[in-house]
C-alpha positions as semicolon CSV with decimal commas, in nm:
position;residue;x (nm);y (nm);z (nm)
1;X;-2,078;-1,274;-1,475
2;X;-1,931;-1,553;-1,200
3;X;-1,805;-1,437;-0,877
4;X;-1,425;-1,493;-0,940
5;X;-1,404;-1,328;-1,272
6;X;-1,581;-0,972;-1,072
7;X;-1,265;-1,035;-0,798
8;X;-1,025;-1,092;-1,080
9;X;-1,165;-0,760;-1,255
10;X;-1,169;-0,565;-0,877
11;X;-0,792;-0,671;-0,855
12;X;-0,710;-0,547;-1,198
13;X;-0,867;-0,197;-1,076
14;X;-0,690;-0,206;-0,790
15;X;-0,356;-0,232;-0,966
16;X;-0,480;0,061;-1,181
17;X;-0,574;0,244;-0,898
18;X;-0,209;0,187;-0,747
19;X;-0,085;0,281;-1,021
20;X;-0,228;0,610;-1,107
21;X;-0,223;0,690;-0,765
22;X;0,163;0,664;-0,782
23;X;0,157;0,948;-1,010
24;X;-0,126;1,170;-0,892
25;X;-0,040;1,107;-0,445
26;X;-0,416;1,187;-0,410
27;X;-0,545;1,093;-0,052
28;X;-0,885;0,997;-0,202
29;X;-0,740;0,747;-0,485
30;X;-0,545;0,596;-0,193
31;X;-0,819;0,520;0,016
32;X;-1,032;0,362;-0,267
33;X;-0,724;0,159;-0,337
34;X;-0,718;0,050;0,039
35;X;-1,030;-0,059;0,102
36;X;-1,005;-0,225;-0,228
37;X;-0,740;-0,401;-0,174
38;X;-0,919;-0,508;0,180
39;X;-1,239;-0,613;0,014
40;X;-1,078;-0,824;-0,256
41;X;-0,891;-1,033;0,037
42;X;-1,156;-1,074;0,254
43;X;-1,357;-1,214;-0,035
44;X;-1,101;-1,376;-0,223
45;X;-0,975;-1,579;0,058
46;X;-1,358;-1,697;0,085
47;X;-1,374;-1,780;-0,252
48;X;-1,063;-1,976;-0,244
49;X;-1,148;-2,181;0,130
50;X;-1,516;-2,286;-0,108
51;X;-1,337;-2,342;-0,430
52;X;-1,123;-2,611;-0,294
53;X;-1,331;-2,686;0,016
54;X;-1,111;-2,616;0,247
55;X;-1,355;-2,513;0,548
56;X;-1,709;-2,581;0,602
57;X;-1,824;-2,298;0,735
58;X;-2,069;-2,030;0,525
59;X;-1,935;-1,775;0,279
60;X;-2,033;-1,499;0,485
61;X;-1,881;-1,604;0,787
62;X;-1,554;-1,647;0,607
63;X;-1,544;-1,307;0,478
64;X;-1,549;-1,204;0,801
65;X;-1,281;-1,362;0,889
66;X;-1,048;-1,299;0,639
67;X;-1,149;-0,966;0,670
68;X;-1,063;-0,914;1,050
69;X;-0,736;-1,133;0,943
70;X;-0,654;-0,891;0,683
71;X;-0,755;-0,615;0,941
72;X;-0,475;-0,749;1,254
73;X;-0,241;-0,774;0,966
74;X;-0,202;-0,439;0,860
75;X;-0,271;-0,295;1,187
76;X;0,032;-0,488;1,311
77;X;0,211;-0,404;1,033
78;X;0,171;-0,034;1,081
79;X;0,220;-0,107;1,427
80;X;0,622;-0,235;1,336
81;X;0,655;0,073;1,122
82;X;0,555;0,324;1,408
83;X;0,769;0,113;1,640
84;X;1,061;0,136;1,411
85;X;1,064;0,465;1,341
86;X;1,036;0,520;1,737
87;X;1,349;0,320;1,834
88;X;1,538;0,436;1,570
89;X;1,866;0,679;1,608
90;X;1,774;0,836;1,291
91;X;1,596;1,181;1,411
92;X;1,211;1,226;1,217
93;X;1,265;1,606;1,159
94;X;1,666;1,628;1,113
95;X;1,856;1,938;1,130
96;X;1,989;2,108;0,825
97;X;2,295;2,308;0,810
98;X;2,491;2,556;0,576
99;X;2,687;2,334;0,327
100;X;3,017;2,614;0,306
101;X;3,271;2,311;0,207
102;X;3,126;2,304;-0,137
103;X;3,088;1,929;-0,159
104;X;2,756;1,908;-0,276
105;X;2,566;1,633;-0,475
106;X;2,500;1,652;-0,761
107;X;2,844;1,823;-0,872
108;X;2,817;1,790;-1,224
109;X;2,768;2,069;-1,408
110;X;2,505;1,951;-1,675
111;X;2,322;1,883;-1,369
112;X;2,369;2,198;-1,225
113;X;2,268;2,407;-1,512
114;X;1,879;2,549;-1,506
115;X;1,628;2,481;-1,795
116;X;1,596;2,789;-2,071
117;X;1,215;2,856;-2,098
C-alpha cells in the first residue's frame, strides 16, 4: 500500500472517530482522535512539501516540523480560548434564580407535556 493512500485511510478514521465521538463524549475516543488528527498533519504536510518538491530537506526532518507547527498552533489556539473566556463579562459559573414570572421557554404545551412509558 503507498504512503498517501495509508494518510488518506488515517484521515477517513479520523472523521469516523469525530464522528462517533460526537455521539458517545468519551475522553478516550477524543484523545485517539487528537493525536490522530496531529499525526496525519505532521505527515501529510511532509508528504505534500516531497510530492511537489517544495523543500529539500529529509522526510523526517519535515515531520518534525510540521509537527511542532501543528503543536504552536493549537497551543495558541487554546491559548485565545482561555484568554477569551478570561476577559469576558460573561461569568463561567452564572447564578440561577427562581423563575416566579412564569415566562419560561419552552411555553408550549406539547412541549411541556412528559412522555407516557
Amino acid at each position: 500500500m503507498q504512503f498517501p493512500y495509508f494518510l488518506l485511510s488515517a484521515i477517513l478514521v479520523s472523521l469516523v472517530v469525530m464522528q462517533i465521538n460526537q455521539r458517545v463524549a468519551s475522553p478516550l475516543l477524543s484523545i485517539i482522535d487528537r493525536w490522530l488528527r496531529w499525526l496525519v498533519f505532521a505527515f501529510g504536510g511532509a508528504q505534500i512539501c516531497i510530492d511537489f518538491q517544495l523543500v529539500n530537506r529529509p522526510y523526517g526532518v519535515l515531520v518534525a516540523v510540521f509537527f511542532i507547527v501543528w503543536f504552536l498552533g493549537e497551543t495558541l489556539l487554546n491559548w485565545l480560548r482561555i484568554h477569551a473566556l478570561s476577559v469576558s463579562p460573561l461569568p463561567l459559573f452564572p447564578r440561577y434564580e427562581a423563575n416566579e414570572d412564569g415566562d419560561e421557554w419552552p411555553i408550549q404545551p406539547r412541549l411541556l407535556k412528559l412522555r407516557p412509558r
